[in-house]
C-alpha positions as CSV (number, residue, x, y, z in Angstrom):
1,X,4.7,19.4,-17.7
2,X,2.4,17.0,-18.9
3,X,0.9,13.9,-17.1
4,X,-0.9,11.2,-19.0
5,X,-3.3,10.0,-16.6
6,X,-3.9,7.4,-18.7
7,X,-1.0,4.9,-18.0
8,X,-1.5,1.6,-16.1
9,X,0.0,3.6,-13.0
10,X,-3.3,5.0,-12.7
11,X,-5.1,2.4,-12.8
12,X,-7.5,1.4,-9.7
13,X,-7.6,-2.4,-8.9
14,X,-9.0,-4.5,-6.2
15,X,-6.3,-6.8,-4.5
16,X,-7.0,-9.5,-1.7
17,X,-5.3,-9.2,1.4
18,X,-5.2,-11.7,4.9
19,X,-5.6,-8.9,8.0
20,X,-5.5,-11.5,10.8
21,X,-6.5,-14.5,8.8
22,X,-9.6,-12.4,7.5
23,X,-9.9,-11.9,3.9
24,X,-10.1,-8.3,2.5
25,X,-9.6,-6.4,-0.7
26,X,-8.4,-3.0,-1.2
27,X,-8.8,-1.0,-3.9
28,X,-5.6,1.0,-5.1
29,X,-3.6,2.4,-7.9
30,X,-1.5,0.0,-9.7
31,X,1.4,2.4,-8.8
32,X,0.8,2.2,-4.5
33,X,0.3,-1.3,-4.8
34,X,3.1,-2.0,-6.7
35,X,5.0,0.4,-4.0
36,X,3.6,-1.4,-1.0
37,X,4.8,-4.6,-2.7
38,X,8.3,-3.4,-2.9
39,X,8.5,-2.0,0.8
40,X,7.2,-5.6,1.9
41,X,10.0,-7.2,0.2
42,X,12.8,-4.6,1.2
43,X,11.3,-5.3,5.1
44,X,11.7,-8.8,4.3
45,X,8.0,-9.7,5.0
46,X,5.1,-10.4,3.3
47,X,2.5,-8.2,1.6
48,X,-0.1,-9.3,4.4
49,X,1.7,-9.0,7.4
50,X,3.0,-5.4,6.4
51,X,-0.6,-4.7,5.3
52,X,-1.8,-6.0,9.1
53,X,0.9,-3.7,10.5
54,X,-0.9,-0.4,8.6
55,X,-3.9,-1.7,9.6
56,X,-3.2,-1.7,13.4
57,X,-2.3,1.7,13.3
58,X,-5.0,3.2,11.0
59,X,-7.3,5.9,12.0
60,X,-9.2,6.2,8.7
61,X,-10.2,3.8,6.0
62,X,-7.5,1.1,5.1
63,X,-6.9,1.9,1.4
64,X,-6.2,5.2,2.4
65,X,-3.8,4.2,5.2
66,X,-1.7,2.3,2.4
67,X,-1.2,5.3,0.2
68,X,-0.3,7.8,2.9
69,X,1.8,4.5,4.3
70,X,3.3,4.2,0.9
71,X,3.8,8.6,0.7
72,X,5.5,8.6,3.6
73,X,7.7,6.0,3.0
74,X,9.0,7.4,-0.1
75,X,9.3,10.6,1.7
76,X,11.7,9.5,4.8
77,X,11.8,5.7,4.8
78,X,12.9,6.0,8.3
79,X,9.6,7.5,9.2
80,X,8.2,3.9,8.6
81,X,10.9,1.4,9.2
């Protein structure tokens, strides 16, 4: 198997989210943000509030928290809901 690590996927950005009312920015892969984008919309809610959610109920940094978010909702979207 071959992975080209080179796709947009990969690709680290900083986006701007509102914990709060408090301007942040995180900085993940296109392909979790693009993920967490998805989940907010199947939940029906926006990208901030599910963002605020995650960061609640963090126990380590928050971009980290959105890809292990993002993992385990893949995994068992139950686990998350």
């Amino acid at each position: 198997m071959s992975l080209d690590l080179d796709t947009p996927a990969y690709r680290m950005r900083k986006h701007s989210v509102l914990l709060d009312g408090h301007q942040t920015s995180v900085t993940l892969e296109d392909a979790f943000w693009d993920a967490l984008v998805t989940i907010a919309q199947d939940r029906g809610v926006s990208i901030n509030k599910l963002a605020t959610e995650i960061d609640h109920a963090r126990t380590t940094n928050l971009s980290s928290a959105l890809r292990v978010f993002v993992l385990k909702s893949l995994k068992d979207p139950s686990s998350t809901a």
